[in-house]
Backbone as ProteinMPNN parsed JSONL, in Angstrom:
{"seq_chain_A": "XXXXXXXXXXXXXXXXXXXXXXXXXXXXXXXXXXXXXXXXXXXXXXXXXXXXXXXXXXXXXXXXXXXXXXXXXXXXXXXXXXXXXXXXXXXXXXXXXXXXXXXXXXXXXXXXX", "coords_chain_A": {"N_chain_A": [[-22.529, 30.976, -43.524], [-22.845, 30.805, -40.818], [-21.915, 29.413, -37.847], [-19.467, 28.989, -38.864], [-16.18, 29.684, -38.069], [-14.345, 32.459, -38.037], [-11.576, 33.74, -37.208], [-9.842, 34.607, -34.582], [-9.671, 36.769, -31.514], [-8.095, 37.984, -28.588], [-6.574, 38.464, -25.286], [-3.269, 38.475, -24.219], [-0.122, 38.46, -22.66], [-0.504, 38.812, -20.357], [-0.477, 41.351, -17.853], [-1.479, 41.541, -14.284], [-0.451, 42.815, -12.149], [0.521, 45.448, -13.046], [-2.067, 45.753, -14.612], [-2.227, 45.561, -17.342], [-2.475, 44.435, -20.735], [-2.132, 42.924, -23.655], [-3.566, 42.886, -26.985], [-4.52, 40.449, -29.332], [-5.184, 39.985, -32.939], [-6.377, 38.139, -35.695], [-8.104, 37.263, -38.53], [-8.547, 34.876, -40.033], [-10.446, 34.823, -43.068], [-9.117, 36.005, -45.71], [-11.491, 37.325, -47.244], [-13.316, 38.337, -45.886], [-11.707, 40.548, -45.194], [-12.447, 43.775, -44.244], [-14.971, 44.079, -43.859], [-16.192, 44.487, -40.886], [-15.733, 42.725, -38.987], [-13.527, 42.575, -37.892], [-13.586, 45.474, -35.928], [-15.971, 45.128, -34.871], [-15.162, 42.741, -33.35], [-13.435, 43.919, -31.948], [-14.046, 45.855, -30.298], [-16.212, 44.633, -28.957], [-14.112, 42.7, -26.976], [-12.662, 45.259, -25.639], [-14.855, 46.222, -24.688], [-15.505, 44.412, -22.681], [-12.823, 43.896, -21.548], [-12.277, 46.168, -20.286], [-14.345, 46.566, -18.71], [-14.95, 44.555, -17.466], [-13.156, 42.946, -16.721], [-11.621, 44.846, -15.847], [-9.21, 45.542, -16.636], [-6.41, 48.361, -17.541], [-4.78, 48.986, -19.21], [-5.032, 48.331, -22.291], [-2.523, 47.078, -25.162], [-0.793, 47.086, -28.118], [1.075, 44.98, -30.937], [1.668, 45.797, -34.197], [2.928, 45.441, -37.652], [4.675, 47.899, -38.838], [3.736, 48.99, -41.898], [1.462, 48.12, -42.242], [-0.888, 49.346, -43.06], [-3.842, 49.257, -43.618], [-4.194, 48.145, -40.928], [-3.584, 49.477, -38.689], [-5.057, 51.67, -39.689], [-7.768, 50.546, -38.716], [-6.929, 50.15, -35.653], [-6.681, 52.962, -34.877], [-9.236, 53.528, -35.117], [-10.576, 52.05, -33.731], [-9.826, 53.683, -31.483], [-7.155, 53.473, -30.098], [-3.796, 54.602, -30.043], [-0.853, 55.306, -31.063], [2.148, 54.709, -29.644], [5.097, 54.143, -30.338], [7.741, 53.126, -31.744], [9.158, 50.163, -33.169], [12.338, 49.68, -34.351], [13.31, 47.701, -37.587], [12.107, 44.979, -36.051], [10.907, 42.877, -36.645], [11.016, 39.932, -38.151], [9.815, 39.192, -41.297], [8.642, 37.775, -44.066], [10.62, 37.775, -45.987], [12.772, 39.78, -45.095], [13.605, 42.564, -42.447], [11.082, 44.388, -40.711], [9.888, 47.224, -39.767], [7.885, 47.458, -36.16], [4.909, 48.913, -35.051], [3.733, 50.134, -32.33], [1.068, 50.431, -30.132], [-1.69, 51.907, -28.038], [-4.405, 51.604, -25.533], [-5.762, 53.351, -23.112], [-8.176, 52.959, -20.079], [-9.548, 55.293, -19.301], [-9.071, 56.519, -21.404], [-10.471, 55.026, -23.351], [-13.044, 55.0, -22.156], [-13.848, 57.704, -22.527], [-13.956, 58.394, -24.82], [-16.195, 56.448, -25.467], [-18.28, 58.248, -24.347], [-19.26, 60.163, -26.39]], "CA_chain_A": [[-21.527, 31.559, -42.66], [-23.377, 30.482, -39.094], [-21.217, 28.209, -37.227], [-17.938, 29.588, -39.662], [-14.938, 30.292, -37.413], [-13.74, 33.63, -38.916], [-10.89, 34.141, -36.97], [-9.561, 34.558, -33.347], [-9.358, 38.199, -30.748], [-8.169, 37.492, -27.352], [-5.479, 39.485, -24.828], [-2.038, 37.85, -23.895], [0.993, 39.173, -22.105], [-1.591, 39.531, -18.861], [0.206, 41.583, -16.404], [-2.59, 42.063, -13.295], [-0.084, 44.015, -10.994], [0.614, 46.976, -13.766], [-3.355, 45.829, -15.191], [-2.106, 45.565, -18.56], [-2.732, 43.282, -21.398], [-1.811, 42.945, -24.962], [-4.784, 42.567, -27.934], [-4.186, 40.072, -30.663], [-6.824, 39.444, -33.399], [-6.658, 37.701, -36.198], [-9.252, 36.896, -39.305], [-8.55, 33.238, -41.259], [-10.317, 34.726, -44.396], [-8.705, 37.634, -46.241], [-11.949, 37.972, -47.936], [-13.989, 39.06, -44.781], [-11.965, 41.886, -44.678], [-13.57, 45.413, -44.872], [-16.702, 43.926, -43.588], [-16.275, 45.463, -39.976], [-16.015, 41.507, -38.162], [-12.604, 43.103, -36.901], [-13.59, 45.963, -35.151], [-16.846, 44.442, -33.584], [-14.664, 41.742, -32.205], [-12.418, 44.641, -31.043], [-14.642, 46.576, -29.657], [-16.509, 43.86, -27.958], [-13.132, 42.82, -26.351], [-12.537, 46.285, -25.286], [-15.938, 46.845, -23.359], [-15.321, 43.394, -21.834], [-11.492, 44.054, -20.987], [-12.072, 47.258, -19.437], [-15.502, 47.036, -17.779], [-15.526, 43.18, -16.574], [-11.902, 42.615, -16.26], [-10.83, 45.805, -15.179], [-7.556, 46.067, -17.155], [-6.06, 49.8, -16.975], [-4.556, 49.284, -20.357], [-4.702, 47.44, -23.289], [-1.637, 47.844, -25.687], [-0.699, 45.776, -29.105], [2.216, 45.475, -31.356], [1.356, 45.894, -35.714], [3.787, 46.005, -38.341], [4.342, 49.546, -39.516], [3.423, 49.002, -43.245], [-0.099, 47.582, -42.344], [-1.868, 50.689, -43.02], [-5.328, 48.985, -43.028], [-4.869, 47.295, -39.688], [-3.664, 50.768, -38.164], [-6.315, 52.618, -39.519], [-8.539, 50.096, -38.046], [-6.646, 49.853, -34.411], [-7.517, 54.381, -34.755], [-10.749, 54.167, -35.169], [-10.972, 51.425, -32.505], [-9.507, 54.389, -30.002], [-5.556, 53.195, -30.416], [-3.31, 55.376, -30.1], [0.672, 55.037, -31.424], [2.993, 55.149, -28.881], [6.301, 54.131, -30.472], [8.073, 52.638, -33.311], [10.615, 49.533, -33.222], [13.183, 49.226, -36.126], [13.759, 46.538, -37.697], [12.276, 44.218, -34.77], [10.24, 41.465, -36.564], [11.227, 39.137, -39.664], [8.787, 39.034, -42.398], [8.247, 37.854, -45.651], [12.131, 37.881, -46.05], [13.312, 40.943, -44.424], [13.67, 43.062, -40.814], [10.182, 45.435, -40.905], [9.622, 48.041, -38.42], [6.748, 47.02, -35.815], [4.488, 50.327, -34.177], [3.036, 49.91, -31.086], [-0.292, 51.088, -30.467], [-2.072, 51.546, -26.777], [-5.222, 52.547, -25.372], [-6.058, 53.231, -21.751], [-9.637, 53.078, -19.499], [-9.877, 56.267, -19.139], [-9.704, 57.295, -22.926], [-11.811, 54.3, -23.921], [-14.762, 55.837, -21.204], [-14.243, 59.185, -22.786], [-14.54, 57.975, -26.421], [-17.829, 55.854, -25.267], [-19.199, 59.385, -24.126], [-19.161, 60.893, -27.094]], "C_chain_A": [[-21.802, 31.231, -41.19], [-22.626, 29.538, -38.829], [-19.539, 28.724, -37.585], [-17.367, 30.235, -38.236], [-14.214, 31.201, -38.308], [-12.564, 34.205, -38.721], [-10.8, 34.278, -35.314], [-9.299, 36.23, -32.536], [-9.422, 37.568, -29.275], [-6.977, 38.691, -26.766], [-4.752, 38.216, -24.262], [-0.774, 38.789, -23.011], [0.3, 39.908, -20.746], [-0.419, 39.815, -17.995], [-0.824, 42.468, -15.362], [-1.919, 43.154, -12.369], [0.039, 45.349, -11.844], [-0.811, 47.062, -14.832], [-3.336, 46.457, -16.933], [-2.221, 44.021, -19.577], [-2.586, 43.584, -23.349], [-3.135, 42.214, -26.268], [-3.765, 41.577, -29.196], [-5.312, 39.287, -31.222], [-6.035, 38.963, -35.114], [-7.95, 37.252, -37.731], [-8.409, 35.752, -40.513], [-9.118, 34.117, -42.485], [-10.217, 36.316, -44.725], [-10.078, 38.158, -47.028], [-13.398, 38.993, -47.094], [-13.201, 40.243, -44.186], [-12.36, 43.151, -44.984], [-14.879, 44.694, -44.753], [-16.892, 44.07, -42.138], [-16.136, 44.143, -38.889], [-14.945, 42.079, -37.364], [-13.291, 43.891, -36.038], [-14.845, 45.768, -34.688], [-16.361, 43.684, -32.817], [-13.587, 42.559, -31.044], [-13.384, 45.434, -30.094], [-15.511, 46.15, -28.388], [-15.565, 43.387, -26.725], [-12.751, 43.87, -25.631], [-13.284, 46.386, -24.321], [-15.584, 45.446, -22.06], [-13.937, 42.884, -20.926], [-11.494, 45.054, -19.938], [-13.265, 47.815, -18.624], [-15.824, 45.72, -16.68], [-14.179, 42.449, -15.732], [-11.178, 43.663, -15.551], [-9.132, 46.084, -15.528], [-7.804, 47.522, -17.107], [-5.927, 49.927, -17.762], [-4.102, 48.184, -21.248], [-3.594, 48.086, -24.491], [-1.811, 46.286, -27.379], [0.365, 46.324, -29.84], [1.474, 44.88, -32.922], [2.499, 46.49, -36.57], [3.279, 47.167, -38.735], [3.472, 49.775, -41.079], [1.99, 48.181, -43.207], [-0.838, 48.158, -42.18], [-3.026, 50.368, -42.58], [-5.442, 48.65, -41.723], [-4.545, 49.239, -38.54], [-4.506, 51.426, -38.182], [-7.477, 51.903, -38.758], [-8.508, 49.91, -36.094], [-6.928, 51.615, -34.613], [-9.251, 54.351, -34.542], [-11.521, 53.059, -34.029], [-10.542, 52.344, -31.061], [-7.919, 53.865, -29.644], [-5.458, 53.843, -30.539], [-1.665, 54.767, -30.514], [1.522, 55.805, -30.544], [4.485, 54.86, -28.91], [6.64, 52.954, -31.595], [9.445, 51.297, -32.864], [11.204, 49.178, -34.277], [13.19, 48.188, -36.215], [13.317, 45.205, -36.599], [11.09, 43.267, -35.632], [11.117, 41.379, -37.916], [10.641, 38.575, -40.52], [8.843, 39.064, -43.897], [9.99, 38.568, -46.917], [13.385, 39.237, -45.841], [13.153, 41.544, -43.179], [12.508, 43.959, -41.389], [10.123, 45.828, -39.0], [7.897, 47.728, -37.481], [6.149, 48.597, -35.174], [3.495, 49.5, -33.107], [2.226, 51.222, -30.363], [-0.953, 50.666, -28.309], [-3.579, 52.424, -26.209], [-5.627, 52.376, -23.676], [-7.315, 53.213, -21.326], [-10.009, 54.223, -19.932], [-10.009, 56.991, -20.539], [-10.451, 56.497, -23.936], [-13.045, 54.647, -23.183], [-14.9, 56.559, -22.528], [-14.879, 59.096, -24.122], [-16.189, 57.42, -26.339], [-18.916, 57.115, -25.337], [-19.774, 60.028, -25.345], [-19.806, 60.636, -28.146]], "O_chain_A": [[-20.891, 31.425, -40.384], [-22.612, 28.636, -39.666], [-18.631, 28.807, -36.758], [-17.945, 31.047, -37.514], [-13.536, 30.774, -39.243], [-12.151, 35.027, -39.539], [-11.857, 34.007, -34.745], [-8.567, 36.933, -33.232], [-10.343, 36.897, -28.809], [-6.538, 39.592, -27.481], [-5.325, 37.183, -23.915], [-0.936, 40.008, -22.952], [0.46, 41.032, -20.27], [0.384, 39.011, -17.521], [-1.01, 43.68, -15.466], [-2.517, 44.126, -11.906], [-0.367, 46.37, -11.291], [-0.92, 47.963, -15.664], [-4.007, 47.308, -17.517], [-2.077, 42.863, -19.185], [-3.058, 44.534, -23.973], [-3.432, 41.02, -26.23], [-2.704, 41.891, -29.736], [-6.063, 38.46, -30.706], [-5.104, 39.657, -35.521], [-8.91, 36.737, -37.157], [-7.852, 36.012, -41.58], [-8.164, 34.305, -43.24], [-10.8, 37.325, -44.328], [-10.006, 39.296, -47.492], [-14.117, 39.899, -47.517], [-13.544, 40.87, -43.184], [-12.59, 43.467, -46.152], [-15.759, 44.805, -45.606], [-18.046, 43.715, -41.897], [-16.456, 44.491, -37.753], [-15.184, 42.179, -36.161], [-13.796, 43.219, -35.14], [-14.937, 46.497, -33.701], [-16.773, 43.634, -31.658], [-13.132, 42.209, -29.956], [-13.078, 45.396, -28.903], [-15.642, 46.736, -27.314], [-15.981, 43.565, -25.581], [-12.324, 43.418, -24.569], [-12.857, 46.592, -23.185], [-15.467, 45.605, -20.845], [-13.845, 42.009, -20.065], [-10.878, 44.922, -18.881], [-13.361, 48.908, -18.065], [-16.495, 45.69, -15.648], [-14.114, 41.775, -14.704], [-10.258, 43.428, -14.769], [-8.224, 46.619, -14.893], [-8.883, 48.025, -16.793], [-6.556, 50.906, -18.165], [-3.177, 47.387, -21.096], [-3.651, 49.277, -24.796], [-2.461, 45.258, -27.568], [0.747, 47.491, -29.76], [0.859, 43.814, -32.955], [2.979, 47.612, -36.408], [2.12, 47.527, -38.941], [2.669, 50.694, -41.241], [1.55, 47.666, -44.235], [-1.668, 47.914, -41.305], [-3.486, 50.816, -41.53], [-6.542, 48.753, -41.182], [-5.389, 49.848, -37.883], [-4.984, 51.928, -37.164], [-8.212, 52.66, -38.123], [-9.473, 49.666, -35.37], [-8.124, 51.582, -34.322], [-10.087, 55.035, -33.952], [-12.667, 53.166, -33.591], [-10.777, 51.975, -29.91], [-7.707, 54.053, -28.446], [-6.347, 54.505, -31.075], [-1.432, 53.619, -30.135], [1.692, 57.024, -30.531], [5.195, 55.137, -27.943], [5.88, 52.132, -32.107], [10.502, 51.613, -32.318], [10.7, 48.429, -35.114], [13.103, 47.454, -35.231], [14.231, 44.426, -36.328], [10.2, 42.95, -34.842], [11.69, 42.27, -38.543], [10.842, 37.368, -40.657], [9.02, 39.994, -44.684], [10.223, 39.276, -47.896], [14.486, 39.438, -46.354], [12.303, 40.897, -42.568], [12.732, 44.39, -42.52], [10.213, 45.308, -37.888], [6.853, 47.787, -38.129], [7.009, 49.41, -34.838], [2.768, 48.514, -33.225], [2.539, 52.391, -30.139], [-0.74, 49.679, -27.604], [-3.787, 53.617, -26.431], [-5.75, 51.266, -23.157], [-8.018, 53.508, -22.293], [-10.766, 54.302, -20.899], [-10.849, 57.856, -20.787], [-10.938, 56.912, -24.988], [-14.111, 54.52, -23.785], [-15.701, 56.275, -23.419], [-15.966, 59.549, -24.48], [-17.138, 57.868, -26.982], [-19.956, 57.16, -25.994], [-20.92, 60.457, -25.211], [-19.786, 61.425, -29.09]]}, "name": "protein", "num_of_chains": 1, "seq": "XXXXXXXXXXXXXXXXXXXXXXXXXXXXXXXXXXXXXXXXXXXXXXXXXXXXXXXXXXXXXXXXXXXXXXXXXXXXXXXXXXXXXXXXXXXXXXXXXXXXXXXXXXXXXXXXX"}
């Protein structure tokens, strides 16, 4: 597995004047998941978004029906801040996307704890 590219986590949709930025991650093999590579790469991203970069708030958009990745954007300190109908086209139909956001100040507080 050393050297193996497992997948990609980066932020997009940089906006520096409202110090926001959008998370999107990725993992190439479905069979690395439930082995925690996501939320170390999230979490790493996180300390390094909001302690080196100084974003205010990181946000991301996850279809609704992707329970696992939800429960995994919770326990990374995500929060759900709103629902869009019908707004992507997947796998031959309109699915609802939720949009998920977490700010500095309640990624500190979580650290504290």
């Amino acid at each position: 597995m050393e050297g193996q590219i497992l997948g990609t986590v980066g932020l997009h949709a940089l906006n520096r004047f409202a110090g926001t930025a959008a998370l999107d991650i990725t993992l190439y093999d479905r069979e690395r998941l439930g082995k925690g590579y996501g939320p170390e790469a999230i979490r790493l991203l996180l300390d390094w978004a909001f302690r080196m970069q100084n974003w205010r708030r990181i946000w991301l958009e996850v279809m609704s029906s992707d329970e696992r990745a939800i429960r995994a954007y919770r326990a990374s300190g995500f929060v759900e801040k709103g629902r869009l109908q019908a707004h992507d086209f997947y796998d031959g139909g309109y699915v609802d996307v939720t949009v998920m956001g977490l700010l500095r100040e309640e990624w500190q507080r979580q650290r504290e704890i």
